[in-house]
LOZA-781786 format. One record per residue (C-alpha): residue number from 1; residue in three letters; x, y, z. Coordinates in pm, 1 decimal. Each point is the difference from the previous one (the first is absolute). Layout:
BEGIN
<atom><num>NUM</num><residu>ala</residu><X>X</X><Y>Y</Y><Z>Z</Z></atom>
...
***
This chain:
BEGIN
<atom><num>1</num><residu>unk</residu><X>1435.8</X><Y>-1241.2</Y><Z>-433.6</Z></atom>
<atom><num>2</num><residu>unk</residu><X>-167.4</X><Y>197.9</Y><Z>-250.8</Z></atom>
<atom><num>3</num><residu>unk</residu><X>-299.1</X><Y>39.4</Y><Z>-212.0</Z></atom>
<atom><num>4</num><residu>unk</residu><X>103.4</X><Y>4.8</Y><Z>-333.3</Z></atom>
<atom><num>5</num><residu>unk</residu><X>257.7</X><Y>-223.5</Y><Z>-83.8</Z></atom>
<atom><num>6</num><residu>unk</residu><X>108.6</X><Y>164.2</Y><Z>-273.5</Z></atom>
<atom><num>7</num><residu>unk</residu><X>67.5</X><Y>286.7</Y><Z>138.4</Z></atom>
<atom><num>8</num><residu>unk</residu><X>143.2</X><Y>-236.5</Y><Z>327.4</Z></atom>
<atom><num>9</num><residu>unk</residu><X>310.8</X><Y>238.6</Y><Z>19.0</Z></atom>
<atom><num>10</num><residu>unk</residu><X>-118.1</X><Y>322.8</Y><Z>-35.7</Z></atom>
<atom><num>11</num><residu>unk</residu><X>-267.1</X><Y>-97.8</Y><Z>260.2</Z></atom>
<atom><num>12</num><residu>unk</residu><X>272.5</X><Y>-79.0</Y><Z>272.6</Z></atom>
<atom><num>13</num><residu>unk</residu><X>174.8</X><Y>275.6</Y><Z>-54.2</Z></atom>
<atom><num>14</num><residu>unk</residu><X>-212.0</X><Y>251.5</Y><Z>58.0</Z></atom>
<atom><num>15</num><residu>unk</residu><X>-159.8</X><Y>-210.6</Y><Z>295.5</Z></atom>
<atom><num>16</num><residu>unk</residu><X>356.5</X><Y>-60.4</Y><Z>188.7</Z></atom>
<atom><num>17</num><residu>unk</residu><X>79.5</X><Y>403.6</Y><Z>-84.8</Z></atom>
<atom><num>18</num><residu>unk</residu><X>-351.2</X><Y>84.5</Y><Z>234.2</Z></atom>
<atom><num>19</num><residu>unk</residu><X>44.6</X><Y>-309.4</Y><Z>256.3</Z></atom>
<atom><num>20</num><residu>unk</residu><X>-228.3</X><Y>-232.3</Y><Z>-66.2</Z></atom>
<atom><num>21</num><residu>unk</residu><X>-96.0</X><Y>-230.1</Y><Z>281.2</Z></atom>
<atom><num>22</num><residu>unk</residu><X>71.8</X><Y>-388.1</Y><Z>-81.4</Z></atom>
<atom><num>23</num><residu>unk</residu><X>-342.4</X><Y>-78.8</Y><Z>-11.6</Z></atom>
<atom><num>24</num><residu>unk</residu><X>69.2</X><Y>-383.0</Y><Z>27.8</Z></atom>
<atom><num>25</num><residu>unk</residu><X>70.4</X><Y>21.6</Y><Z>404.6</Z></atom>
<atom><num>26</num><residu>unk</residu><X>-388.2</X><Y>129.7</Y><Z>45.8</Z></atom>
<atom><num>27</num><residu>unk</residu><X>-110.3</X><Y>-288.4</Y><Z>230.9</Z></atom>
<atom><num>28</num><residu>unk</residu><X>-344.8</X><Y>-116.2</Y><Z>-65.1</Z></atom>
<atom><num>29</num><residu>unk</residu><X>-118.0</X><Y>272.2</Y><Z>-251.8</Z></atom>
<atom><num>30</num><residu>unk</residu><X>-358.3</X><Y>124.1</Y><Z>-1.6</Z></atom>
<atom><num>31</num><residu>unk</residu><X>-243.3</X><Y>-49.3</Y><Z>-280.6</Z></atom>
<atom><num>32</num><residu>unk</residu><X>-260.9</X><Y>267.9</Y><Z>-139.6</Z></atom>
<atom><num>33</num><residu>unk</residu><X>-215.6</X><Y>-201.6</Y><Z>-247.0</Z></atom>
<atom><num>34</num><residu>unk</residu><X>-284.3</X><Y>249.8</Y><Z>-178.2</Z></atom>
<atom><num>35</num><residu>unk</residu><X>-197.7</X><Y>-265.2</Y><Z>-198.7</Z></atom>
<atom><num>36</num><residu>unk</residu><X>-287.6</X><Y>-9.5</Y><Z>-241.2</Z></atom>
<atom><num>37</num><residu>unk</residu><X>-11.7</X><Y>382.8</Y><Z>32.2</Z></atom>
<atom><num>38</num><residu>unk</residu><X>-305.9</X><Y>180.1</Y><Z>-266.0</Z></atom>
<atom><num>39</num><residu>unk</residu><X>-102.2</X><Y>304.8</Y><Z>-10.2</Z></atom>
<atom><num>40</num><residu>unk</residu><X>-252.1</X><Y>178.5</Y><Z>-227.2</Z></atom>
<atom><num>41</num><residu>unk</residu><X>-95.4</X><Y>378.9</Y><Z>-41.0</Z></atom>
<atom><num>42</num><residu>unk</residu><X>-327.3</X><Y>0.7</Y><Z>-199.5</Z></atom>
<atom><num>43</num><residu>unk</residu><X>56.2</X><Y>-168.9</Y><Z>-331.4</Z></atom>
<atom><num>44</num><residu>unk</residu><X>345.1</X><Y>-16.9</Y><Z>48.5</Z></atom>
<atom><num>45</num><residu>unk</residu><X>241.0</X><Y>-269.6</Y><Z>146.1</Z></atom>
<atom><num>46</num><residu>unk</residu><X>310.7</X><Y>157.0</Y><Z>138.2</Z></atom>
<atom><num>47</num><residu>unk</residu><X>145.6</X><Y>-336.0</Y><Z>217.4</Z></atom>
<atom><num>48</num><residu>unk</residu><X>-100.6</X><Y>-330.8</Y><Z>-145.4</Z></atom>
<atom><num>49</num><residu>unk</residu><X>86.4</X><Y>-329.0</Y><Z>218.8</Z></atom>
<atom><num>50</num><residu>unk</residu><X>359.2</X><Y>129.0</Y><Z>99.2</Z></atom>
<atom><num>51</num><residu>unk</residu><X>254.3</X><Y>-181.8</Y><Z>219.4</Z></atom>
<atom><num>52</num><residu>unk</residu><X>302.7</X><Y>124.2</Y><Z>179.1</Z></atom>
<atom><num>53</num><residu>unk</residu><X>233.3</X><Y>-137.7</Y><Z>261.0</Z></atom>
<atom><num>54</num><residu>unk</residu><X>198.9</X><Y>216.7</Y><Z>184.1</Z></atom>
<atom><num>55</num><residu>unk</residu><X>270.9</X><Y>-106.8</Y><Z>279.3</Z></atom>
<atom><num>56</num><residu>unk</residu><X>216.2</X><Y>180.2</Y><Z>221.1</Z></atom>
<atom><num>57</num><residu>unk</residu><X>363.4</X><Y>79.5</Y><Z>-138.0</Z></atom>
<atom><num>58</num><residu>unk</residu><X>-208.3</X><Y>63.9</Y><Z>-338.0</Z></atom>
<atom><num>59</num><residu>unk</residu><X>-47.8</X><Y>253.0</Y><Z>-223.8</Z></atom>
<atom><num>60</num><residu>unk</residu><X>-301.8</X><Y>-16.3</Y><Z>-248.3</Z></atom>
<atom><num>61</num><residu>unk</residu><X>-56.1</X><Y>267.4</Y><Z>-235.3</Z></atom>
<atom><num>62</num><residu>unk</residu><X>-269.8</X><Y>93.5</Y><Z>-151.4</Z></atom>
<atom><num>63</num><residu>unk</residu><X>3.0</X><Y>170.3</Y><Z>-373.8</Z></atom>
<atom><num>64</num><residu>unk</residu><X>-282.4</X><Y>85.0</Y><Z>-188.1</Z></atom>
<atom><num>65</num><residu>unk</residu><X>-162.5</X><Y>326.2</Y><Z>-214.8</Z></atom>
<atom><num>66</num><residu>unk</residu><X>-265.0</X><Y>240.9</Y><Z>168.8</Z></atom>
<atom><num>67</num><residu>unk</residu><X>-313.4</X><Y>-200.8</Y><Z>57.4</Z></atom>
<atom><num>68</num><residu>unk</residu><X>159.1</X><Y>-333.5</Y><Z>-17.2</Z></atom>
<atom><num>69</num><residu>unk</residu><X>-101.1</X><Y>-81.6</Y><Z>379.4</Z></atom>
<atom><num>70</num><residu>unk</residu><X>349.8</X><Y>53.8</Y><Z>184.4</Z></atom>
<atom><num>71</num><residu>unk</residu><X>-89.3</X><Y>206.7</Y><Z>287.1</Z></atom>
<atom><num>72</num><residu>unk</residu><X>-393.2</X><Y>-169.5</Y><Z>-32.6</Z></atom>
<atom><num>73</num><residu>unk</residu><X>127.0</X><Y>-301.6</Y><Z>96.7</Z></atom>
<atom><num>74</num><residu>unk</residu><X>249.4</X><Y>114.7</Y><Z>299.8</Z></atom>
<atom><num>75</num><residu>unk</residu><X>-322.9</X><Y>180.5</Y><Z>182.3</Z></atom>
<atom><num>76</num><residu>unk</residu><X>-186.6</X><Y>-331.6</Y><Z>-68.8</Z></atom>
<atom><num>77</num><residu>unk</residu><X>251.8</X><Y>-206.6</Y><Z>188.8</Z></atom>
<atom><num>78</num><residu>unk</residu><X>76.5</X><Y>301.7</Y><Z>251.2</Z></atom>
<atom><num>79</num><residu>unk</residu><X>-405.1</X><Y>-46.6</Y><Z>76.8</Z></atom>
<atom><num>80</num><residu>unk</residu><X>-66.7</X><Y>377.3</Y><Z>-111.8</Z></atom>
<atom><num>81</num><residu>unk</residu><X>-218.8</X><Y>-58.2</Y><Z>-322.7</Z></atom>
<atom><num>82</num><residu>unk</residu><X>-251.3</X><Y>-272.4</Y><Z>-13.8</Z></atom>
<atom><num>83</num><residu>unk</residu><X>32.3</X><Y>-250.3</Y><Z>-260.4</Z></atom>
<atom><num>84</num><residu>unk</residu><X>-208.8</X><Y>-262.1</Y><Z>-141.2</Z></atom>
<atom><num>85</num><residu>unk</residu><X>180.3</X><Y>-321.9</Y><Z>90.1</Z></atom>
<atom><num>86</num><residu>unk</residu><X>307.7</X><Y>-29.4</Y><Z>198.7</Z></atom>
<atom><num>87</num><residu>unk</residu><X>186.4</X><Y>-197.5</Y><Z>234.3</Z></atom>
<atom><num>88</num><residu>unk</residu><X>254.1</X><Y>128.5</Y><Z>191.7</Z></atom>
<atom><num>89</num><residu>unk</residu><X>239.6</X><Y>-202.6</Y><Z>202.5</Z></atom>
<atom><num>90</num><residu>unk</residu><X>269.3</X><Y>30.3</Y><Z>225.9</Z></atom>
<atom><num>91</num><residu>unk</residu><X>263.5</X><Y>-313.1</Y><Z>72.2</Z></atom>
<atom><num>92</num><residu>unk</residu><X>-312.6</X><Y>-160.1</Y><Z>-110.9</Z></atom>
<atom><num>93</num><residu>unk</residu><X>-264.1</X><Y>128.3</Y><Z>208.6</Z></atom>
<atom><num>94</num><residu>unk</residu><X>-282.7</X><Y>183.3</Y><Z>-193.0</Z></atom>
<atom><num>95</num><residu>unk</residu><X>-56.2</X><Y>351.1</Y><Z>135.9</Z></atom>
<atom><num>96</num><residu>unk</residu><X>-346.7</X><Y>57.0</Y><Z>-66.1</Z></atom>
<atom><num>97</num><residu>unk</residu><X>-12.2</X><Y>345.6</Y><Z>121.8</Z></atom>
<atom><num>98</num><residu>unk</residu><X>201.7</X><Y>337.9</Y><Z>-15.5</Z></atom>
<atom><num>99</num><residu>unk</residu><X>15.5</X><Y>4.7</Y><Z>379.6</Z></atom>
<atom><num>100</num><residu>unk</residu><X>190.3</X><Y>-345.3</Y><Z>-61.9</Z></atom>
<atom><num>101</num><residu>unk</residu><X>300.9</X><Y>138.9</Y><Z>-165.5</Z></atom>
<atom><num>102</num><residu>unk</residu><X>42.9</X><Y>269.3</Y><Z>240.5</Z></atom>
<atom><num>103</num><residu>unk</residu><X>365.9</X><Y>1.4</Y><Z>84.9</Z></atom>
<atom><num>104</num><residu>unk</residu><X>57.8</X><Y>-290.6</Y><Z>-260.3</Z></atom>
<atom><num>105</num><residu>unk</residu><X>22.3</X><Y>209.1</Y><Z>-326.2</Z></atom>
<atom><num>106</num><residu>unk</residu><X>78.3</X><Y>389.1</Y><Z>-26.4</Z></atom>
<atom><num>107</num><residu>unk</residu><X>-117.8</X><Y>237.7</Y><Z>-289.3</Z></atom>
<atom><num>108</num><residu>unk</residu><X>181.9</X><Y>321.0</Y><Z>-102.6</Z></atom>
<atom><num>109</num><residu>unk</residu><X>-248.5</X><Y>213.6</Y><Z>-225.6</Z></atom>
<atom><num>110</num><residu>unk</residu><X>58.7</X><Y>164.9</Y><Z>-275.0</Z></atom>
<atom><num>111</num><residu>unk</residu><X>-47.1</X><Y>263.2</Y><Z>156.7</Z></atom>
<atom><num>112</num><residu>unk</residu><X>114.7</X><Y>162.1</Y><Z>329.6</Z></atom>
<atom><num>113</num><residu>unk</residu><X>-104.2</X><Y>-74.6</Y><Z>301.7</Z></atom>
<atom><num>114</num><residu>unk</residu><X>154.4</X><Y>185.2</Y><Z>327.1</Z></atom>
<atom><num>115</num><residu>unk</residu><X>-201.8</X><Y>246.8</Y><Z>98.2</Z></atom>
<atom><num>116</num><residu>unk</residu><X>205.8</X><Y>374.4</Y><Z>-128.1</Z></atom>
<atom><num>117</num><residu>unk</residu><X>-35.4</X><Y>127.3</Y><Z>356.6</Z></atom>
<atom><num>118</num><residu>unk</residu><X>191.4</X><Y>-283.1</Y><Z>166.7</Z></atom>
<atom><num>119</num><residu>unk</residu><X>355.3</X><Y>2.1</Y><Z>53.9</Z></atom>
<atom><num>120</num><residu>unk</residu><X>203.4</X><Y>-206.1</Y><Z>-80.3</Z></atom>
<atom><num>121</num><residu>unk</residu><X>99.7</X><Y>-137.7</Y><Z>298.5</Z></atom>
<atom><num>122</num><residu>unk</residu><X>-338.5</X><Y>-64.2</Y><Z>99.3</Z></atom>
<atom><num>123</num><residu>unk</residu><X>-91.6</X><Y>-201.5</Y><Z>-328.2</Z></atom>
<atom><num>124</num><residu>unk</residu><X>285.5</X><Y>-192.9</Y><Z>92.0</Z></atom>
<atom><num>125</num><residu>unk</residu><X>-35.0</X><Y>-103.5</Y><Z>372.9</Z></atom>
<atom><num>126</num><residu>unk</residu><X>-385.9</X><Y>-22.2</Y><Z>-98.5</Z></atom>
<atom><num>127</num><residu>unk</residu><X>62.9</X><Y>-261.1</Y><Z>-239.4</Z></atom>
<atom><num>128</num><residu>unk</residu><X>336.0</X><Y>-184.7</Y><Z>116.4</Z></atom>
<atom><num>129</num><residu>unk</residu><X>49.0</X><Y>-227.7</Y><Z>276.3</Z></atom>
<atom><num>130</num><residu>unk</residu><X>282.2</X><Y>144.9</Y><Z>213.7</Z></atom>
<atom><num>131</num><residu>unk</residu><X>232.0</X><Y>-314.1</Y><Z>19.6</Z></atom>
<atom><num>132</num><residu>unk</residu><X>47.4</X><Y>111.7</Y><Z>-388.0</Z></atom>
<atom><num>133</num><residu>unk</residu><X>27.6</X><Y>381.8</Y><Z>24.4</Z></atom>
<atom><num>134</num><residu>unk</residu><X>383.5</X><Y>18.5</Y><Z>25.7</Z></atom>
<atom><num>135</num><residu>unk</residu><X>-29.5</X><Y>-162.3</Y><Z>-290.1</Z></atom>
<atom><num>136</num><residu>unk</residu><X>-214.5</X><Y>190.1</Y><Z>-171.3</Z></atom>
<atom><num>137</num><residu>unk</residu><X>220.9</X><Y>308.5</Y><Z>101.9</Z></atom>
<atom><num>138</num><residu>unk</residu><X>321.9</X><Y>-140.5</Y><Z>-135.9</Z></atom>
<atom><num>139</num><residu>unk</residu><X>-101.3</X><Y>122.3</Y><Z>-377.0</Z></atom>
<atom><num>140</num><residu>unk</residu><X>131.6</X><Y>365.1</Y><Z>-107.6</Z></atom>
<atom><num>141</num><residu>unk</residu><X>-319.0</X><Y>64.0</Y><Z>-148.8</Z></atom>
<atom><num>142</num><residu>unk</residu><X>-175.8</X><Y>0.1</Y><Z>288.8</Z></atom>
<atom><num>143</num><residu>unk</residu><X>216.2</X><Y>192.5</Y><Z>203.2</Z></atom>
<atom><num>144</num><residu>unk</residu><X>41.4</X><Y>236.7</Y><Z>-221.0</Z></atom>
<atom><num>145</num><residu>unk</residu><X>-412.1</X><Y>45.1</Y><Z>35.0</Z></atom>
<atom><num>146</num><residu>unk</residu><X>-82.7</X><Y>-123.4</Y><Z>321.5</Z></atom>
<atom><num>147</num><residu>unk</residu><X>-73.9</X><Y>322.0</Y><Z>132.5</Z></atom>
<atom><num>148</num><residu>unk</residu><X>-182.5</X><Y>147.3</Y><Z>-263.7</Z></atom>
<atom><num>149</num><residu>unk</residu><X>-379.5</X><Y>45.1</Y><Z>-40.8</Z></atom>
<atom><num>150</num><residu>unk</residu><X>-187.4</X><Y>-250.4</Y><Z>-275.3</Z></atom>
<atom><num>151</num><residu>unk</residu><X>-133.1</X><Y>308.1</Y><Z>-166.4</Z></atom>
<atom><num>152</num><residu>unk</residu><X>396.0</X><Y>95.7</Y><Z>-92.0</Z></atom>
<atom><num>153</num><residu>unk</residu><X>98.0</X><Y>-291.5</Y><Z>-122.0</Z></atom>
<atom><num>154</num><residu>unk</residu><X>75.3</X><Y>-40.6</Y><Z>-366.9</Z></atom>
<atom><num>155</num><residu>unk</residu><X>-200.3</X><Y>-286.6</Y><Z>-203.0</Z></atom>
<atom><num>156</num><residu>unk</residu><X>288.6</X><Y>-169.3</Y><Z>-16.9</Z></atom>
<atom><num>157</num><residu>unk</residu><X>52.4</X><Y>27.9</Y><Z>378.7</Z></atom>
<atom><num>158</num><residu>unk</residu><X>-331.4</X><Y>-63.3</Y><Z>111.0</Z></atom>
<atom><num>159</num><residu>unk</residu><X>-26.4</X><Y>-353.9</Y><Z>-221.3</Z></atom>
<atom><num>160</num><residu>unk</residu><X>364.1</X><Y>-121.6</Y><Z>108.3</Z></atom>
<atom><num>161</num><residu>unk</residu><X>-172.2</X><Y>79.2</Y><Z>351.5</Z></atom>
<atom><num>162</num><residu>unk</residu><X>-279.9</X><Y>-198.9</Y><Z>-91.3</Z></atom>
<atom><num>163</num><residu>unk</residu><X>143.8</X><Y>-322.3</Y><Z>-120.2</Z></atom>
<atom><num>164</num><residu>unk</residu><X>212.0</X><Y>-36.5</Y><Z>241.0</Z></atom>
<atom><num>165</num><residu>unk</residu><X>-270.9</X><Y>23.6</Y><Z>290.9</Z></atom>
<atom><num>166</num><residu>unk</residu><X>-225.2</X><Y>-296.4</Y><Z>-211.8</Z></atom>
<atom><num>167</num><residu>unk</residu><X>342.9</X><Y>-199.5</Y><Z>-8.2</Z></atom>
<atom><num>168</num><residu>unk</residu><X>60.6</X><Y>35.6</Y><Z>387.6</Z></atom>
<atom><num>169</num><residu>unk</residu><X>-365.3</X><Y>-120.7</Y><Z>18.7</Z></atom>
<atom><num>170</num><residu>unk</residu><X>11.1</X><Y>-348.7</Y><Z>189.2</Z></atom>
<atom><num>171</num><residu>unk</residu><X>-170.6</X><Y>-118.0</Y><Z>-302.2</Z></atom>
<atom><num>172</num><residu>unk</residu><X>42.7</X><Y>-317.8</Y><Z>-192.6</Z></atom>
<atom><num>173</num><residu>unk</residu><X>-12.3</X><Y>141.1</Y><Z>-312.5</Z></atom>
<atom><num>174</num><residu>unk</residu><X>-21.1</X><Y>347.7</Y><Z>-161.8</Z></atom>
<atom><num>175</num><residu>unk</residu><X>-205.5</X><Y>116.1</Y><Z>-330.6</Z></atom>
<atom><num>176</num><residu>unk</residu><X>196.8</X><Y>312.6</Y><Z>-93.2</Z></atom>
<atom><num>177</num><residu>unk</residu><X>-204.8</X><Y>209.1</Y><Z>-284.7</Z></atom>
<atom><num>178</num><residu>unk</residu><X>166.7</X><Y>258.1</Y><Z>-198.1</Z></atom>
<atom><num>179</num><residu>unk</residu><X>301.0</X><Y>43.4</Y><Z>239.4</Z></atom>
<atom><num>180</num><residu>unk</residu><X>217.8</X><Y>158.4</Y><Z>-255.2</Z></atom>
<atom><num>181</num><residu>unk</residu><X>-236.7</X><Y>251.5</Y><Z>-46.4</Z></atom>
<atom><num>182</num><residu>unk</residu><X>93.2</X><Y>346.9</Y><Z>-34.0</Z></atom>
<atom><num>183</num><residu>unk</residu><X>417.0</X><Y>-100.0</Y><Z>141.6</Z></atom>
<atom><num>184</num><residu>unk</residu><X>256.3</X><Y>71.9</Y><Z>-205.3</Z></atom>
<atom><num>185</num><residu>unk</residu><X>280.8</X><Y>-212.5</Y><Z>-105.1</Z></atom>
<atom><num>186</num><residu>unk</residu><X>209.9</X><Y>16.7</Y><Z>326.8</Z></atom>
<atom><num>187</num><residu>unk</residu><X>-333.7</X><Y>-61.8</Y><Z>157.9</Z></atom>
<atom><num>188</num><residu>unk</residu><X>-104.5</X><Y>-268.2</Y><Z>-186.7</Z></atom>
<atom><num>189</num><residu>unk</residu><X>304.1</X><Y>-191.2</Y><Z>68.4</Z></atom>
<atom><num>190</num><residu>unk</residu><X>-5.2</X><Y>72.9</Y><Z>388.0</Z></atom>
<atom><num>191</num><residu>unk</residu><X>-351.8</X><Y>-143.3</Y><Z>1.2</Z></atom>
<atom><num>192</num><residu>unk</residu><X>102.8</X><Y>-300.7</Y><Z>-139.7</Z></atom>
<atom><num>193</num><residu>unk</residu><X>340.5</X><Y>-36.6</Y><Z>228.4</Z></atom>
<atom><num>194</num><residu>unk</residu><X>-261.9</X><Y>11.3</Y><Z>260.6</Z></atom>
<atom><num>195</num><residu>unk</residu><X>-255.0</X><Y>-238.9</Y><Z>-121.4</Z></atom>
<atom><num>196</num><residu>unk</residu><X>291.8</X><Y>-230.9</Y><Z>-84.4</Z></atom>
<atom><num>197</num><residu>unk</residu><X>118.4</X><Y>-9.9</Y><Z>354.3</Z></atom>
<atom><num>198</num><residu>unk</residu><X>-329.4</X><Y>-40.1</Y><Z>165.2</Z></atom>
<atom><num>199</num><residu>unk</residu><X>-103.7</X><Y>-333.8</Y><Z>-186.0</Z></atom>
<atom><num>200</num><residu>unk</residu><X>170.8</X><Y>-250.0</Y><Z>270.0</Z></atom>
<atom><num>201</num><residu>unk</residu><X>-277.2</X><Y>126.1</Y><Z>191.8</Z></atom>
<atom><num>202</num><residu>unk</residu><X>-307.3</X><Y>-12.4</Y><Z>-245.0</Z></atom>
<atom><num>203</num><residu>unk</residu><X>-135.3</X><Y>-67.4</Y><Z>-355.8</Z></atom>
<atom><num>204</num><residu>unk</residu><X>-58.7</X><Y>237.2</Y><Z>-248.7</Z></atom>
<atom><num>205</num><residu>unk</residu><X>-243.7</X><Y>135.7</Y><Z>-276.4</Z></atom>
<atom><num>206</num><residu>unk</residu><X>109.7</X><Y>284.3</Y><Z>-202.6</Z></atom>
<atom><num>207</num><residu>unk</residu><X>-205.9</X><Y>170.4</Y><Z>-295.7</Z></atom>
<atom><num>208</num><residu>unk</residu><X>150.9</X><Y>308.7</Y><Z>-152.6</Z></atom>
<atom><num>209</num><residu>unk</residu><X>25.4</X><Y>169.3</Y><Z>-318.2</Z></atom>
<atom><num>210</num><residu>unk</residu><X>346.8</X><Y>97.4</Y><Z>7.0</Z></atom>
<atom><num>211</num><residu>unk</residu><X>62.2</X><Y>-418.8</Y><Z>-115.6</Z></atom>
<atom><num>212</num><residu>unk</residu><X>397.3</X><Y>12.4</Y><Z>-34.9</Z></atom>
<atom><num>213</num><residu>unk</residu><X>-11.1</X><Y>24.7</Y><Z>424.9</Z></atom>
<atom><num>214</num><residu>unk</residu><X>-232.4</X><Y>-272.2</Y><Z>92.3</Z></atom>
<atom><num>215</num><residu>unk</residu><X>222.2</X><Y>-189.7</Y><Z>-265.8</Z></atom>
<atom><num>216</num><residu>unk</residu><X>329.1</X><Y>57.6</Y><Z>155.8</Z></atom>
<atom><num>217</num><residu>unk</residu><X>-111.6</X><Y>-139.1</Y><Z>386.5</Z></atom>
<atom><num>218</num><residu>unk</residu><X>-311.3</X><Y>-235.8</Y><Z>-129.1</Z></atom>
<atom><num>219</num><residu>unk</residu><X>77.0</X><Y>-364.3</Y><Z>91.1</Z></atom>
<atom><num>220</num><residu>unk</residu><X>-330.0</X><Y>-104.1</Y><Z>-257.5</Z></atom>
<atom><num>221</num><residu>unk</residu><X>-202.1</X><Y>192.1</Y><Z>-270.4</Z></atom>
<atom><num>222</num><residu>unk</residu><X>-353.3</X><Y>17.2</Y><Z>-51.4</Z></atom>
<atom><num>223</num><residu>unk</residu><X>-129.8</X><Y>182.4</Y><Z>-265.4</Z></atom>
<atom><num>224</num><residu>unk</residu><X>-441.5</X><Y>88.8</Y><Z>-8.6</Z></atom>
<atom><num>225</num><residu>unk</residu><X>-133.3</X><Y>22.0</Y><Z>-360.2</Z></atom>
<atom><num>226</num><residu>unk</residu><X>-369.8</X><Y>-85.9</Y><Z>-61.5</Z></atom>
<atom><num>227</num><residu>unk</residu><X>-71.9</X><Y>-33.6</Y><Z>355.6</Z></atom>
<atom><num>228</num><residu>unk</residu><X>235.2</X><Y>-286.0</Y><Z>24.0</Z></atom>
<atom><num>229</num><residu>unk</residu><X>358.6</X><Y>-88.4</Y><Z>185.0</Z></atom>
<atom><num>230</num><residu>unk</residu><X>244.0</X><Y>-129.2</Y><Z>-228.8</Z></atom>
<atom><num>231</num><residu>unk</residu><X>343.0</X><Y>-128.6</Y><Z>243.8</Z></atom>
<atom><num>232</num><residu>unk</residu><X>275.7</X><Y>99.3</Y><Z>-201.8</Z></atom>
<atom><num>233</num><residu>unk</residu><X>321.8</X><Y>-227.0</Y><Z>-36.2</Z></atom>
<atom><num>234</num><residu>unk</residu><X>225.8</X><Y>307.1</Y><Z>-126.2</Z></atom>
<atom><num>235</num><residu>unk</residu><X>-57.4</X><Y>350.0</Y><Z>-63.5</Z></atom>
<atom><num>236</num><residu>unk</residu><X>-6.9</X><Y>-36.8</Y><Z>-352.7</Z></atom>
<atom><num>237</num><residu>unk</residu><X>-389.2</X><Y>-120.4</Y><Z>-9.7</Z></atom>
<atom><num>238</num><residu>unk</residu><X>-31.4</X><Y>354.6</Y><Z>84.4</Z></atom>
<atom><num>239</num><residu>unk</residu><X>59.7</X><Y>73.5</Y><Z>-339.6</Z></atom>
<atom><num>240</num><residu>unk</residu><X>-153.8</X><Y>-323.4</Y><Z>-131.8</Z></atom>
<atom><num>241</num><residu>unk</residu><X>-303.5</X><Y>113.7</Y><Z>133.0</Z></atom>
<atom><num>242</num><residu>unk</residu><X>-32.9</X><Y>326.1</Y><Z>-122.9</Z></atom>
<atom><num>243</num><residu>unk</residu><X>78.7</X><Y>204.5</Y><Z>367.7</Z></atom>
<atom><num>244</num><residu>unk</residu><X>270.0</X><Y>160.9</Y><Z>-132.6</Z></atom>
<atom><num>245</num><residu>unk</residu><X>169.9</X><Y>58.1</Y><Z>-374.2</Z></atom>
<atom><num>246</num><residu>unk</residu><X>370.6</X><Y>-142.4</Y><Z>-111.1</Z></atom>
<atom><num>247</num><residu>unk</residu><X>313.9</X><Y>151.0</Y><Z>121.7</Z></atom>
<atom><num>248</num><residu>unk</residu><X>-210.4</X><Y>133.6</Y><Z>350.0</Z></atom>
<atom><num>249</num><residu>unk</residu><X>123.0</X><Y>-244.7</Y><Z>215.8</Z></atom>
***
């Protein structure tokens, strides 16, 4: 299993080194559909007509310059920025409102959003159910900050602390924008352990800057230039396509 077949063995290894669930036991996966989506600011088109499918035990990731409509487009289908056509639709049922997807998709922000007074204890039994707190618990991260107020955390801290609250969501799906941002390497790569690990339970969308992660755990690659999706087959159309130069990948 792997998304660029070319790279099929490098892929596997680095997925079998963090765990990776076998995605092919998910039972009766569910289906995100965003379709027809447009959006214009003034003059300027920055989504034209895009379509995305996004099951659970996937991993789409989303590439694209500054501007190119990455983190437009997840607020669109998260119901937090209007747009001019859409249709959004869940195991193929159209959700016609925001109040629709409650507890059917998740959003993580780019930027933070527990309150810096909280605790973090109380972030976390406000936001997870308590049949899946042990759980939650059994991560040395978090005990190592569990009793610590929000406002000492470091960045890198507060946004591991952050992801992993949107992934214990009950959620179908989760749009995760900018995750990486601001983590360091070590971070980076626990973020994406834990992302791994949480997609037998949902589907998810990831848009970041910091490409070579959502390369290494994407299961499909979509690229936004000119307001359009273009599905990559391999990662080289990155380069094809002008996202990135030779010898980057």
């Amino acid at each position: 299993m792997g998304f660029c077949l070319s790279d099929e063995r490098d892929i596997c290894h680095y997925r079998k080194r963090i765990n990776r669930p076998n995605t092919a036991f998910i039972l009766k996966p569910h289906i995100l559909e965003a379709d027809s989506i447009q959006k214009r600011f003034g003059e300027k088109t920055v989504v034209s007509d895009i379509y995305l499918k996004c099951q659970t035990g996937e991993i789409l990731g989303l590439l694209g310059r500054n501007g190119s409509g990455k983190s437009t487009l997840l607020k669109i289908i998260f119901g937090i920025v209007a747009a001019d056509n859409k249709f959004i639709r869940i195991d193929g049922v159209v959700k016609q409102t925001t109040a629709a997807l409650f507890g059917e998709v998740s959003y993580l922000h780019q930027d933070n959003f527990i309150p810096d007074n909280f605790w973090v204890q109380k972030a976390i039994s406000l936001s997870v159910d308590k049949q899946k707190l042990a759980d939650f618990y059994a991560d040395e991260m978090i005990t190592s900050i569990k009793n610590k107020k929000v406002s000492h955390l470091s960045g890198g801290e507060k946004r591991y602390l952050e992801i992993k609250l949107i992934l214990f969501s009950d959620s179908k799906f989760a749009l995760l924008d900018e995750p990486y941002n601001g983590l360091s390497p070590v971070m980076s790569e626990k973020v994406n352990t834990l992302i791994v690990a949480n997609t037998t339970q949902k589907g998810m969308i990831i848009t970041d800057h910091n490409y070579n992660n959502v390369i290494q755990i994407a299961t499909k690659l979509i690229l936004m230039k000119d307001g359009k999706a273009h599905h990559l087959k391999d990662k080289k159309e990155l380069i094809e396509k002008g996202y990135l130069l030779d010898g980057m990948l």
